[in-house]
Structures are given as structure tokens and as C-alpha cells.
Residue, then its C-alpha position, 0 to 999 in steps of 0.5 A: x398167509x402171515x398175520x402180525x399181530x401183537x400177540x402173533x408172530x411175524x412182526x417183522x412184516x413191513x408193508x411198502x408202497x408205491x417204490x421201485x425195485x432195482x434188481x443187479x446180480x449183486x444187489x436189490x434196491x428199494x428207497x434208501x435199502x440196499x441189500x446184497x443177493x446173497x442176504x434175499x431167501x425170497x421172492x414170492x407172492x404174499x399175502x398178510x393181515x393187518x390188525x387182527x384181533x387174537x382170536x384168543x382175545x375174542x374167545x376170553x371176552x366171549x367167555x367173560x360175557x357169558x359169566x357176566x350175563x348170570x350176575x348182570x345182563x347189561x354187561x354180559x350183552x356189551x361184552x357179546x356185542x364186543x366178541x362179535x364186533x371182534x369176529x365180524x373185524x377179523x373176517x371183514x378187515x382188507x388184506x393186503x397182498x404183493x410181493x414178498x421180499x423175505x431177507x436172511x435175517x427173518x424180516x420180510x417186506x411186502x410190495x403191496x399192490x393189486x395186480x396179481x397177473x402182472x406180479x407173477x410175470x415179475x416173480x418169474x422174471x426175478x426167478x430167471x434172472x437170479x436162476x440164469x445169474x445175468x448180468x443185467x439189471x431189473x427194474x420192478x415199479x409197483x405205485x398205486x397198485x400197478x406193477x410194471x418191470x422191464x430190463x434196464x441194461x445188459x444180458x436180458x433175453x426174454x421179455x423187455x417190458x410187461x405192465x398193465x396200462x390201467 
């Protein structure tokens, strides 16, 4: 799980919603993206934490409370109430969690979406066709949660078409 955050590494997570993703043996297309295969290091399923407060952050301000509760209480108090505001954001907060896109280049970007069973088809799909290098093309439509993925043209085999209907 990769957690952005200004003092943390993997910053180079960019969250993308509602696209479609167009699979051909040379390219993977998403918006105005074009990436050649040969430039993608992955396909997985991920999982990233937005806006999380460093736990060092949380641990000084705790630290910081208990040093101003000896020479002012009111102070001390604010700051404890801060540490565990901190502490119940970081476990509280919502996850967001998709496909992973991860590029040569080290960027990485996440399909968000919510329909895990219905991912994995599509990892295992992208698995075969890159694997088996068909000539084909593969369609990935991830919107409003929802993933569907069909074959669109040329060598498919296998499945044509899954998605969830909800």
C-alpha cells in the first residue's frame, strides 16, 4: 500500500476516475495518455492512502502537548486533542483502491473503483493478453465504481465480455 504524503515518498500517484482504458499490443490508452507497452512495468491491484498526516508529525505535536501541559494546561490539552484528532484521521480516513498502472518512469496511476471481483478478471485479462502478445484490442471502462472489459477486435480467445451490472 503506497501513502502519498508531503513528507513520504510515492508522490508520483495520480488518482483517475470514471476513464477507459484501451489495451492494443503496442499501446495503453486512457484520456489524452498514450503510453507504448513497452514503457508499462505493471498491472496490479492497488491500494493508496490520501492525505495522511506523518505519524512523525502526530508523535512531535504529542510530544510538544506533554512539555506544555507542565508550564500551561490549556495548551497542553489543545495539543493532545490535535495528536489524537491526527491519530483517529489516519486510521479513519477512506482508501482508495483500483487498478495500478505503474510506468517506467516510476509514476503510477490508479483506476479507482470498488469492484474488486470484477478487477481481478481484468488484471488476469491484461495478464493474457500481454503474456500471449495477441493481436487484439482491450477495452477496460472503470466509471462510477463499476469495472467492465470486453475484447473489442482481433485474436480474443478466452472471454469476450465480463462486468457487473449494478
Amino acid at each position: 500500500m503506497a501513502t502519498p504524503n508531503p513528507l513520504g515518498s510515492n508522490q508520483s500517484i495520480t488518482l483517475e476516475r470514471n476513464k477507459t482504458i484501451t489495451i492494443t499490443k503496442r499501446t495503453v490508452r486512457f484520456s489524452h495518455n498514450v503510453y507504448q507497452t513497452h514503457n508499462i512495468t505493471g498491472f496490479s491491484e492497488g491500494e493508496v492512502d490520501i492525505g495522511t498526516i506523518p505519524w512523525l508529525i502526530i508523535i512531535i505535536v504529542f510530544f510538544a502537548s506533554s512539555i506544555a501541559a507542565i508550564g500551561n494546561s490549556g495548551l497542553g490539552g489543545f495539543l493532545s486533542l490535535v495528536a489524537i484528532g491526527g491519530v483517529i484521521w489516519n486510521l479513519a480516513k477512506p482508501k482508495y483502491y483500483g487498478l495500478l498502472l505503474t510506468l517506467n518512469s516510476g509514476d503510477k496511476k490508479l483506476f479507482t473503483t470498488s469492484d474488486k471481483a470484477n478487477l481481478k478478471v481484468a488484471i488476469g485479462a491484461i495478464y493474457e493478453f500481454i503474456e500471449k502478445e495477441k493481436d487484439a484490442i482491450y477495452q477496460i471502462s472503470i466509471n462510477n465504481g463499476q469495472v467492465k472489459g470486453n475484447w473489442i477486435q482481433g485474436d480474443v480467445g478466452g472471454n469476450a465480455l465480463f462486468g457487473s451490472d449494478d
